[in-house]
N, C-alpha and C positions, 0 to 999 in steps of 0.2 A: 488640479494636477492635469497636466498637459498629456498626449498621446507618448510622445517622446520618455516624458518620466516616467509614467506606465509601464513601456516597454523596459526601461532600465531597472524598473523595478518588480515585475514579472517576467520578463523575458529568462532570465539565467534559470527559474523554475522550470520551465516547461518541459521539457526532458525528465526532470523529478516528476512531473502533474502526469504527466502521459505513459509512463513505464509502471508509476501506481497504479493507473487505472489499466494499464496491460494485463499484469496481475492478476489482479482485482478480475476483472472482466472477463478475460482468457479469450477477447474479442478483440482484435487489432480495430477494423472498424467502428463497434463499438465503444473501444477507447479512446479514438478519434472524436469521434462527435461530443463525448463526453470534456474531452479537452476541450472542445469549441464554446462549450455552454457552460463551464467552470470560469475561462476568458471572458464572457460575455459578461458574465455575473457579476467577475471580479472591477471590469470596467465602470459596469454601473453605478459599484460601491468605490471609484476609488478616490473618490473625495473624503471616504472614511477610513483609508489605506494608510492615509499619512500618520493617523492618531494610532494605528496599531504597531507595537514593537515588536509582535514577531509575525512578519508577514509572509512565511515560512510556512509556519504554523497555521496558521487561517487560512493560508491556499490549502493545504493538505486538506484539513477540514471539511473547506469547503467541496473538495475534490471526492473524500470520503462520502461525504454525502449524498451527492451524487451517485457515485459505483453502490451505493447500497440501495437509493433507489431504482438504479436498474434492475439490478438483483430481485430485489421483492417485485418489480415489473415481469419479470423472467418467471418466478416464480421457484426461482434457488436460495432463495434466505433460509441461512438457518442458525435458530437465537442459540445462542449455550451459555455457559458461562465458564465452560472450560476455554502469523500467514505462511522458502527455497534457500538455503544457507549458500551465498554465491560461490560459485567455484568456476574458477578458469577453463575451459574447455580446451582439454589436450586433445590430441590425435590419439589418443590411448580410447578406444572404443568400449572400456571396462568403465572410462570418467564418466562419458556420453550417457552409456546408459546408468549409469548411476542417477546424474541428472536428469533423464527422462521421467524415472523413477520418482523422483521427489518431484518434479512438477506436478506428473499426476497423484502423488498423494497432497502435495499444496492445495489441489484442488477439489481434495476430499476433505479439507478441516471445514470445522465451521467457521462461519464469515468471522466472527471477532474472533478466533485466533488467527484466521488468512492476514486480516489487519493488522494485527499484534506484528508477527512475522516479519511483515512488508513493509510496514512502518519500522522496526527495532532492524533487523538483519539485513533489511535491502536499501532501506531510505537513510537509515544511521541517526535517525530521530534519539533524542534521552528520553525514560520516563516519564521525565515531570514532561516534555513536550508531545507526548502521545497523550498522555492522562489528559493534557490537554484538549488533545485533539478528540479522543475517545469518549470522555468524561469519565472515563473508569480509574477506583483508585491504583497508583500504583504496587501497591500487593496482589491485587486482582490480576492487574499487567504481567507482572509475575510470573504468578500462576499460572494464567495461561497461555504467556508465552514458553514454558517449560513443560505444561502437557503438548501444547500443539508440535515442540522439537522433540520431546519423547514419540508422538505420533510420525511424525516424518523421518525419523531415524532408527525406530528400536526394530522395524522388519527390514531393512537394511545391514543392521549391526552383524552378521553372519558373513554376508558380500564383503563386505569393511576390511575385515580380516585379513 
């Protein structure tokens, strides 16, 4: 595979690969670099790019990987087993902070529901492709993707109103 193909076939990602690791990261910078060495990676392998059929899925992956080893680098991992539901931002300063609100609780969940989240609600991934990407079954996915939106939503529900 050529440079050219590469880019035809990573390129349209990148935006997805970089807004995950935003996310993720809550590091503009940090998510920066992280895209650079996801790119890198993906280079490397892309002789083995042609034989994958979802190469979507395998950027993601690989990108997850990443942001979680930054994390345990940072020293913010945290295991569970229990990720911001998009919303348009109006000029209504009532939405604003609503959305402040669930950022900073986004970045109170634990890492696999932050992912669950980010991947289901922000990325528009299905189950079976997160499961994928996760290796968690999907009932697990579930789970807790429905406690982590119970968490992000049930001290809000009052404001809602």
């Amino acid at each position: 595979m050529d440079q050219d193909q590469f880019w035809l076939m990573i390129g349209p990602l990148n935006s997805n690969l970089f807004g995950f690791a935003l996310r993720m990261l809550n590091d503009r910078p940090l998510a920066e670099d992280a895209l650079q060495d996801v790119l890198e990676k993906l280079w490397k392998m892309r002789k083995r790019l042609d034989s994958n059929n979802n190469i979507k899925s395998f950027a993601m992956t690989v990108m997850k990987n990443k942001c979680i080893d930054l994390i345990r680098k940072k020293g913010r991992y945290i295991e569970s087993n229990e990720p911001e539901a998009y919303m348009t931002i109006e000029s209504n300063y009532e939405h604003i902070d609503m959305i402040e609100q669930l950022k900073k609780r986004m970045n109170l969940l634990p890492t696999n529901q932050k992912l669950i989240v980010e991947l289901k609600d922000f990325q528009g991934f299905s189950y079976e492709e997160i499961e994928e990407i996760t290796q968690m079954s999907v009932n697990t996915l579930r789970v807790n993707l429905s406690r982590a939106r119970k968490k992000l939503t049930e001290p809000l529900r009052d404001e809602w109103r």
